[in-house]
FIVOTOR-159476 format. One line per field, with one value per residue (C-alpha): residue number from 1; x, y, z; residue in one letter. Coordinates in pm, 1 decimal, decimal comma. Layout:
N
n: c(NUM  ...)
east: c(X  ...)
north: c(Y  ...)
up: c(Z  ...)
res: c(A  ...)
END
This chain:
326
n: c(1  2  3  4  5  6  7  8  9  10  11  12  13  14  15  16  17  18  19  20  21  22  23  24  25  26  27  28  29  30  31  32  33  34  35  36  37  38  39  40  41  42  43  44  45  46  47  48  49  50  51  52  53  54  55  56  57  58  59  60  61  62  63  64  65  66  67  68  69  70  71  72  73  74  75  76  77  78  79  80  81  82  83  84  85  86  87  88  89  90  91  92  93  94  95  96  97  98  99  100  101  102  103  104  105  106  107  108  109  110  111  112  113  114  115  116  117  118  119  120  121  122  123  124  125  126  127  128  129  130  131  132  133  134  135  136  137  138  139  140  141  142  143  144  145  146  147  148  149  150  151  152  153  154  155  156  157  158  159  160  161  162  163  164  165  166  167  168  169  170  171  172  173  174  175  176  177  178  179  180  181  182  183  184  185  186  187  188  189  190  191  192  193  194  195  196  197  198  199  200  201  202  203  204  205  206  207  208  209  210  211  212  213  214  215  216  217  218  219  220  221  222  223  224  225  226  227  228  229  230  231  232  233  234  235  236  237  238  239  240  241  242  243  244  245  246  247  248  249  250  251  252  253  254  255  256  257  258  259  260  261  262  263  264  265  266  267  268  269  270  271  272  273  274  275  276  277  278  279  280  281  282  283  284  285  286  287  288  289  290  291  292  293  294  295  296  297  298  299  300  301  302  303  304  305  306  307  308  309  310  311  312  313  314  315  316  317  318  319  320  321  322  323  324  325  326)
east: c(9404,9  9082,3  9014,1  9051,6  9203,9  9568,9  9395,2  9193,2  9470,2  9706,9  9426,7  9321,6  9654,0  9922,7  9790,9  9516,8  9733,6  10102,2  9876,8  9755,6  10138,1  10245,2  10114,5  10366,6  10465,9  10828,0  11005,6  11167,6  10863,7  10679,7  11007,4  10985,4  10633,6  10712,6  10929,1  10682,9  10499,3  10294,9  10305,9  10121,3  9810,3  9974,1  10206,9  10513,6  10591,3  10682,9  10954,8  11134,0  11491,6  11637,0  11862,6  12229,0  12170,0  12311,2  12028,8  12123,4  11930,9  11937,7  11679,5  11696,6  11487,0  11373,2  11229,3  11046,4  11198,3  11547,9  11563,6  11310,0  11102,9  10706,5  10508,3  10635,4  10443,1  10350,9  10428,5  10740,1  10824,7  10739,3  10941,3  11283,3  11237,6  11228,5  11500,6  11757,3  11701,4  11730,2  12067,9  12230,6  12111,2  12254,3  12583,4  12651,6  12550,6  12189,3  11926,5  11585,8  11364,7  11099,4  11034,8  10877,2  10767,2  10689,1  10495,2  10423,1  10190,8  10030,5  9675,4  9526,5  9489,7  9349,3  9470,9  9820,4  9823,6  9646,7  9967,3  10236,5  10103,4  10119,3  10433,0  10584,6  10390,4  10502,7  10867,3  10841,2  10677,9  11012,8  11263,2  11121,2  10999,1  10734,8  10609,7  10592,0  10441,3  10506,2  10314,1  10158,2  10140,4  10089,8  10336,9  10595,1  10608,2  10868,3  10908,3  11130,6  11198,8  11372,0  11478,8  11602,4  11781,8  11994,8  12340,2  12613,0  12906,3  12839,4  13041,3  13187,2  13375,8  13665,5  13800,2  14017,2  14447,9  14693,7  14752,5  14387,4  14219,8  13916,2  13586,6  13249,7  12957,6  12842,5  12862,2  12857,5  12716,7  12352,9  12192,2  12346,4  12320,8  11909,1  11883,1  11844,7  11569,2  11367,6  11341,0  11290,0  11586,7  11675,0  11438,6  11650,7  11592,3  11345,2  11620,0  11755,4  11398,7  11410,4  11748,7  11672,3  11349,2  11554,6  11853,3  11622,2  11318,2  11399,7  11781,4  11837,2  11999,6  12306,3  12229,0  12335,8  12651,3  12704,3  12609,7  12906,8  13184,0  13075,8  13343,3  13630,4  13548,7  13741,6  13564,4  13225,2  12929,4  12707,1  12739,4  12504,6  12692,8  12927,8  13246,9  13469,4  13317,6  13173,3  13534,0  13684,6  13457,4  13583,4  13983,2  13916,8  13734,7  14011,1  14318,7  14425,1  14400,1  14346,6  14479,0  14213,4  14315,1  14028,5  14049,8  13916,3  13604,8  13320,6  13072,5  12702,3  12608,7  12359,2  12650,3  12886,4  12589,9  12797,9  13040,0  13471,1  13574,5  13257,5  13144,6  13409,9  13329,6  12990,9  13081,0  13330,6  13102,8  12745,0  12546,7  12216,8  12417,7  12380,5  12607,7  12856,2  13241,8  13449,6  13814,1  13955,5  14303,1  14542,1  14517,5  14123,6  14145,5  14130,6  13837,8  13610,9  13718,5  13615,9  13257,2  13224,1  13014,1  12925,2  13218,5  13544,9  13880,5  13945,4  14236,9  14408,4  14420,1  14775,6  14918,2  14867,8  14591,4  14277,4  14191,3  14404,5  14322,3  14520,3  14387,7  14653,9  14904,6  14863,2  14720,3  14352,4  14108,4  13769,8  13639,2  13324,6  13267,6  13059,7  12691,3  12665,1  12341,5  12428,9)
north: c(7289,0  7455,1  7846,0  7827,8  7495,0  7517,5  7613,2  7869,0  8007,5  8041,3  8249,7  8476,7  8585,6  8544,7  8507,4  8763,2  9020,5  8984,9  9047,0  9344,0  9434,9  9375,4  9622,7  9898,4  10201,2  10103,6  9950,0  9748,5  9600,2  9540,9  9386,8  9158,7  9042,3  9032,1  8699,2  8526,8  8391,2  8140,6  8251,4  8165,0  7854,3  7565,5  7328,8  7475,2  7884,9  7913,9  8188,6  8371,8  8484,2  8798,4  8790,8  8763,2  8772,3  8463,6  8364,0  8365,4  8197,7  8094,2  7936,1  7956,5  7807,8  8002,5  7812,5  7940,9  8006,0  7909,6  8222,5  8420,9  8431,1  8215,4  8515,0  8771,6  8983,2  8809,5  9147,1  9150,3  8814,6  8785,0  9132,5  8992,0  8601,9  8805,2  9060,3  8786,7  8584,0  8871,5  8974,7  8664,3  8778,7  9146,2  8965,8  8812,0  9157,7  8984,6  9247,2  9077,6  8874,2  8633,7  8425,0  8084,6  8052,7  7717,4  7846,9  7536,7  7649,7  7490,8  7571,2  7836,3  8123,1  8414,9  8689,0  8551,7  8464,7  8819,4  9073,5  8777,4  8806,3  9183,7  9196,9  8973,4  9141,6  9509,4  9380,9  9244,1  9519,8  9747,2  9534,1  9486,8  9100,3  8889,4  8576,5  8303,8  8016,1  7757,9  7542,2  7540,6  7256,7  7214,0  7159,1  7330,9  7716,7  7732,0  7956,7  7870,5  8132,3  8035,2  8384,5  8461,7  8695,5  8780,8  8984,2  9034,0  8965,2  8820,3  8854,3  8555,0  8387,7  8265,2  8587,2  8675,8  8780,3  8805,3  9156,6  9262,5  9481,5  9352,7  9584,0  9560,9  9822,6  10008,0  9925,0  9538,6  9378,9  9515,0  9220,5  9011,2  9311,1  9329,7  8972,9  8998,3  9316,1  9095,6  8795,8  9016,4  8936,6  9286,8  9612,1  9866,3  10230,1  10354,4  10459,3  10111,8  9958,9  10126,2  10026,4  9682,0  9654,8  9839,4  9556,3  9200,2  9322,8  9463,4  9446,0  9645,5  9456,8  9570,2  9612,7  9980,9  9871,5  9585,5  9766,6  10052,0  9776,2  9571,9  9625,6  9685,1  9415,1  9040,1  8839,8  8911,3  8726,3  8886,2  8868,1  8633,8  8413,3  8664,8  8829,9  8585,6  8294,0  8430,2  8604,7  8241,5  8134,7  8398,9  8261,2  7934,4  7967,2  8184,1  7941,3  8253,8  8368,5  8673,0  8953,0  9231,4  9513,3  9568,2  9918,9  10040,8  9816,9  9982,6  9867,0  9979,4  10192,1  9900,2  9709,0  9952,5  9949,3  9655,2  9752,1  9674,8  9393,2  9233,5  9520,5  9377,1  8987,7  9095,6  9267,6  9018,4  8725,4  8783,6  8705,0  8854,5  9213,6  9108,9  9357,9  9314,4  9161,0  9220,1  9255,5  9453,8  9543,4  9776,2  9962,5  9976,7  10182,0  10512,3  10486,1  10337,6  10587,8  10846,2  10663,5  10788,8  10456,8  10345,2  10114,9  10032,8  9948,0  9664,2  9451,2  9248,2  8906,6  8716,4  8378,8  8250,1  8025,1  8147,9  8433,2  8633,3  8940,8  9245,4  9471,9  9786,5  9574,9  9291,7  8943,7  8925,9  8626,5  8640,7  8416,6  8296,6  8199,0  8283,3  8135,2  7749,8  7608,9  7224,1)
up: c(6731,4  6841,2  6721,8  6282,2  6108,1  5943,5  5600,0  5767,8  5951,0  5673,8  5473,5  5756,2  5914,8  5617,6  5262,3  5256,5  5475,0  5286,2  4944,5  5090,9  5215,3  4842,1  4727,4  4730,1  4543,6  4574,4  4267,0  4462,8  4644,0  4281,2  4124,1  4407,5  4356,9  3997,4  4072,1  4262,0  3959,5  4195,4  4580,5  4880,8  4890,3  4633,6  4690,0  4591,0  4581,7  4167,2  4158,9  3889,8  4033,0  3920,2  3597,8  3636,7  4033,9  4283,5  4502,4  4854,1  5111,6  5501,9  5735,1  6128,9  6378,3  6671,8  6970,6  7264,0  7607,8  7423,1  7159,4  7300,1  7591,7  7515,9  7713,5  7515,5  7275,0  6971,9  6748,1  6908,3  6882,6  6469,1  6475,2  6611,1  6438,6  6079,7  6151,6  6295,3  5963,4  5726,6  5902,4  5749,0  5418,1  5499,7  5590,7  5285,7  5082,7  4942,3  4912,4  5043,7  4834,8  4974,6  5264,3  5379,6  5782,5  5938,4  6265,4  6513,6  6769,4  7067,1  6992,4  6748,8  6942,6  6740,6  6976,1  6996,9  6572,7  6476,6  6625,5  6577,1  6163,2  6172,7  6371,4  6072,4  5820,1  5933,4  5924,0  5612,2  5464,6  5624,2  5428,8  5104,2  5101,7  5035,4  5191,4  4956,4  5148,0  5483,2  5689,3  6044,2  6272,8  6635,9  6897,2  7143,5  7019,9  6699,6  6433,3  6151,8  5857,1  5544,2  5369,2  5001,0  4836,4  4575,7  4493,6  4222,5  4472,0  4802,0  5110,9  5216,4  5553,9  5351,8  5122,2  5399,8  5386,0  5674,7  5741,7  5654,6  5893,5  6112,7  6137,4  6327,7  6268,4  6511,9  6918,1  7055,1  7363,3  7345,7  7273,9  7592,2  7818,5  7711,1  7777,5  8186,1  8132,1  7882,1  8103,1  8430,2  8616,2  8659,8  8612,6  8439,5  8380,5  8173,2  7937,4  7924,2  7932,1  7592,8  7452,9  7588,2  7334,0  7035,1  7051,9  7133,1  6965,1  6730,2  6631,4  6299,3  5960,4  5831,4  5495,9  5397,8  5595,4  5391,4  5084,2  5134,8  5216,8  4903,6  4688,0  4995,7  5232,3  5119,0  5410,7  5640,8  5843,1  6110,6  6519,7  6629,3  6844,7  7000,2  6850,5  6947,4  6810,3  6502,3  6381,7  6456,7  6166,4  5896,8  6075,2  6050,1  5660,1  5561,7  5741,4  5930,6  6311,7  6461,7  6714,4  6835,2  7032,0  7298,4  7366,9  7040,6  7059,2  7013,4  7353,8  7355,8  7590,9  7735,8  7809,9  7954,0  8223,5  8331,4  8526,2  8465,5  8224,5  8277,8  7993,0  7786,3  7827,3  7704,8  7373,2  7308,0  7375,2  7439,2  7074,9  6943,2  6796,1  6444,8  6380,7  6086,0  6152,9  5820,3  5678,5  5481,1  5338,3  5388,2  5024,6  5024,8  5389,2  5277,1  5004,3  5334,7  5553,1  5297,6  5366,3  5702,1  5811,3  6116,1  6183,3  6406,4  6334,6  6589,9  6478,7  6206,3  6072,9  6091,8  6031,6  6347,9  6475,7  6677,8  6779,7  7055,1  7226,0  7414,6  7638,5  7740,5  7553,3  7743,9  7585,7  7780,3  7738,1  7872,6  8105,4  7942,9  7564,6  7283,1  7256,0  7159,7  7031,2  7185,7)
res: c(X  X  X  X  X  X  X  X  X  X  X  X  X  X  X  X  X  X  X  X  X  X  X  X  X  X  X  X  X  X  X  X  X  X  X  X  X  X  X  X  X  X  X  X  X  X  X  X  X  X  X  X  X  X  X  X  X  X  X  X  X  X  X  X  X  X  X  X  X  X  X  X  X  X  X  X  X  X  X  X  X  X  X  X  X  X  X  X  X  X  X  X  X  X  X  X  X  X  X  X  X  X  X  X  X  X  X  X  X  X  X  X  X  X  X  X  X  X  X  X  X  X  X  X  X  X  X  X  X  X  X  X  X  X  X  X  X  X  X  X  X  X  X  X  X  X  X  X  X  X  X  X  X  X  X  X  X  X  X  X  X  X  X  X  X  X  X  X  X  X  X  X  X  X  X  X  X  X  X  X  X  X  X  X  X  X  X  X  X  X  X  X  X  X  X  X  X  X  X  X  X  X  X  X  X  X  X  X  X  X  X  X  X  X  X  X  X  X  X  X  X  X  X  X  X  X  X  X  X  X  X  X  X  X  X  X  X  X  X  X  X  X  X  X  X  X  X  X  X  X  X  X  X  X  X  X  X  X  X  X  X  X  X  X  X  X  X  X  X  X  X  X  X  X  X  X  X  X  X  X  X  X  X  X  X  X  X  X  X  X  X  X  X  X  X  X  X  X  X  X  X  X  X  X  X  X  X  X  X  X  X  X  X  X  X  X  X  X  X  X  X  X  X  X  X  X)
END
């Protein structure tokens, strides 16, 4: 690489400026830093995990021009790679712990590496964890972030019952309907311009969501791939299918920029929400309405296989299906 060496690199964007972000006022920053007994520049990251907690942890690969676009900016960029990995941790009710980031780059580029480090730092700094240690190499762009946390009950795919109801947080589609804008296929509005970089940029993790629904919810992951295709992983974990009824889902108001059932096709099958799909049952309804969260009522699970959908009381498939990585 020409600009600073991988040691070099590692020391001047990451270690010196995520012991800098460590320092925190918040308790549950410095119980954080508290388990990394040995962190960033050795071999191995020495950790202490918390007592009585599960550890739960998830790695995902980004690659450029595939999950985001190579010319975007670098803050950005670090911004969305940490968010979409901490969402898994968010889905399975983990509060954040540390992270690892293996960063292949084409060259070393200070004035790409210096806002891609604070983008990551910043975000980091947000949700309460620590970078613990990686590697750089060169290569096609790739960032791939290994995240940790822990819990006392985690949410899981397979806890699910026939009769239980289905939920998503807040709206879907935003993500997809951003996608055009951010590669420059269409313009948008100002107004959109902005939605577009609050739902690929910088897409928000469920956690206080996940928190609440703790103790109600019996099976949950996060929308990455699209509605469709991430509920058919909590059917097929749990042995059950499911039947949504598409008037009551929630569609973001990016999306309903799409005109007709082309709006719909998007919430139900465009990924990158990272929103929260869970179930619940019938006798725990009433204590999570009293929550008043951010969520929508959008079917139930049954005995039957897959996953059907009505529309005005008619069964409805969309055309298209949800996102495949091969």
């Amino acid at each position: 690489m020409s600009g600073p060496g991988e040691f070099e690199l590692i020391r001047e964007y990451f270690s010196s400026r995520f012991q800098t972000e460590g320092q925190s006022d918040s308790g549950s920053q410095a119980a954080r830093n508290q388990g990394v007994v040995l962190g960033i520049g050795d071999d191995c990251a020495l950790l202490s995990p918390p007592a009585g907690k599960i550890l739960a942890t998830s790695v995902d690969t980004l690659v450029a021009d595939v999950h985001f676009p190579a010319s975007a900016d670098p803050f950005r960029i670090a911004s969305r790679a940490l968010r979409v990995n901490l969402s898994d941790l968010a889905a399975m009710n983990a509060e954040p712990l540390w992270f690892t980031l293996a960063l292949t780059l084409p060259e070393s580029n200070p004035d790409w590496l210096e806002p891609f480090a604070r983008g990551l730092a910043e975000t980091a700094h947000a949700y309460g964890i620590t970078l613990i240690g990686g590697d750089t190499t060169k290569g096609p762009l790739s960032i791939t972030i290994q995240v940790t946390g822990a819990c006392d009950a985690p949410l899981r795919r397979d806890g699910a019952s026939a009769g239980d109801h289905i939920f998503v947080s807040n709206t879907l589609g935003a993500g997809a309907a951003a996608l055009p804008i951010v590669l420059g296929d269409i313009e948008g509005s100002p107004e959109q311009q902005q939605q577009t970089e609050a739902a690929y940029y910088f897409p928000e993790p469920q956690f206080a969501v996940a928190r609440a629904i703790g103790k109600y919810a019996s099976a949950a992951l996060d929308i990455s791939d699209g509605l469709l295709g991430d509920l058919g992983h909590i059917c097929e974990a749990s042995g059950l299918g499911a039947e949504l009824d598409l008037e009551r889902l929630p569609i973001a108001p990016l999306a309903q920029s799409v005109k007709g059932e082309r709006a719909l096709e998007t919430a139900l099958t465009g990924g990158d929400d990272y929103q929260l799909c869970f179930t619940v049952a019938e006798q725990h309804l009433h204590a999570l309405g009293a929550l008043q969260l951010p969520i929508t009522a959008i079917g139930r699970m049954n005995t039957e296989s897959g996953v059907r959908c009505r529309l005005h009381g008619v069964d409805w498939q969309p055309s298209g299906t949800s996102f495949q990585h091969f």
